[in-house]
C-alpha positions as CSV (number, residue, x, y, z in Angstrom):
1,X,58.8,42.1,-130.8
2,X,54.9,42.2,-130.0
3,X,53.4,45.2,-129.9
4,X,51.0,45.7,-126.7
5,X,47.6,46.4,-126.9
6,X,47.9,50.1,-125.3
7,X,50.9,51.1,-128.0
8,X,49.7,53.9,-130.5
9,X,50.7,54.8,-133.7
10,X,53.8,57.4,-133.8
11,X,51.5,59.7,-135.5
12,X,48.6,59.4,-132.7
13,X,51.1,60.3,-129.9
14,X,52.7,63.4,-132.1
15,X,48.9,64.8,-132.8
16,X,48.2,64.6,-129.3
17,X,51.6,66.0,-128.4
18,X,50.8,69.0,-130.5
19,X,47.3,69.5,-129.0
20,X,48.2,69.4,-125.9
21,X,51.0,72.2,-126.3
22,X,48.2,74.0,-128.5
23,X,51.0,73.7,-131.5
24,X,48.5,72.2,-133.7
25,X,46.8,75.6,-135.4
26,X,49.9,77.0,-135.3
27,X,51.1,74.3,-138.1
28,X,48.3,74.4,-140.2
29,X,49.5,78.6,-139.9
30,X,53.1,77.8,-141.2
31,X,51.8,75.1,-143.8
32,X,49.6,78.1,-145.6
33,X,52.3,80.5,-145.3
34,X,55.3,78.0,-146.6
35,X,52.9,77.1,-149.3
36,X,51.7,80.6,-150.6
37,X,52.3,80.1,-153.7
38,X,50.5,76.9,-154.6
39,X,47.5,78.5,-153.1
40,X,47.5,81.7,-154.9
41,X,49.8,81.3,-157.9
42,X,53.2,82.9,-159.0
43,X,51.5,86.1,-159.7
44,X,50.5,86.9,-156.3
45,X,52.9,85.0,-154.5
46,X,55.7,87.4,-156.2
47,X,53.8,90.5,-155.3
48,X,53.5,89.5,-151.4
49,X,55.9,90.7,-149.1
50,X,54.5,89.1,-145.8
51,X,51.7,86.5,-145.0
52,X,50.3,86.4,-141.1
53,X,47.2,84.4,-139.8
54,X,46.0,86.3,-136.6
55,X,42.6,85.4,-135.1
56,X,41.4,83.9,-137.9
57,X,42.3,86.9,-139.9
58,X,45.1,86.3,-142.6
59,X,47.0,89.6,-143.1
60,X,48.5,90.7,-146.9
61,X,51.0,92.5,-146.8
62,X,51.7,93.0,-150.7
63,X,54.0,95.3,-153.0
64,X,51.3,97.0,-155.2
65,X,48.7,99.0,-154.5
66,X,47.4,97.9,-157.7
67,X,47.6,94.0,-156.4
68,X,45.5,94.8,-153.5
69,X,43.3,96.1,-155.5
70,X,42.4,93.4,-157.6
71,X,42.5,90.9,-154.5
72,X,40.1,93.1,-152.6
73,X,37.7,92.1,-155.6
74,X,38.1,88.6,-155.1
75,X,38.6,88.1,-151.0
76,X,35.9,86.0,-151.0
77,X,37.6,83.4,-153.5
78,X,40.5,83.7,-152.0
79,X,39.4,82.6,-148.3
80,X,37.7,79.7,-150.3
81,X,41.0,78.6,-151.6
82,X,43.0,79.2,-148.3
83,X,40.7,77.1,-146.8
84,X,40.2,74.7,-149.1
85,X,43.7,73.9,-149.0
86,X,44.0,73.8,-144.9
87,X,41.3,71.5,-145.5
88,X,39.0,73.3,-142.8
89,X,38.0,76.7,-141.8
90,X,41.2,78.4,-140.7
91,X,40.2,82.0,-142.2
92,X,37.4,84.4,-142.0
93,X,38.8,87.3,-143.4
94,X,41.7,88.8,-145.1
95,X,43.2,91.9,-144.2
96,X,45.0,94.1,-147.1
97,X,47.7,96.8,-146.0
């Protein structure tokens, strides 16, 4: 078999797929949340209870108030590191409750 001129790569077509159904960001949300714990360590990641990424906002929701504590001191490194791994600017701000 010969493949055309006008034939893409699988991968091309499923990017574009996903942009066009505006599925893309919401991927890159679900990889940072399925891999929590690489990004922030077993410490953290056993303290968290839930992990959501709203309007650029990722949202904490952790089992010590002591935890948040500590985090609130370094937000800034931590926003580095979430988007550091996403490999682009995916978060502004976190939000502790």
């Amino acid at each position: 078999m010969n493949r055309k001129n006008n034939d893409a790569p699988l991968k091309d077509l499923v990017d574009k797929l996903m942009k066009a159904y505006n599925l893309d960001g919401r991927m890159k949300e679900m990889n940072i949340v399925n891999n929590w714990e690489q990004i922030v360590g077993p410490a953290i990641f056993r303290r968290t209870e839930s992990i959501k990424l709203n309007n650029r906002k990722l949202i904490l929701t952790l089992k010590s108030s002591v935890m948040r504590d500590e985090l609130i001191m370094i937000k800034t490194e931590l926003i580095q590191r979430v988007n550091e791994f996403a490999k682009e600017e995916l978060v502004d701000d976190i939000w502790f409750s």
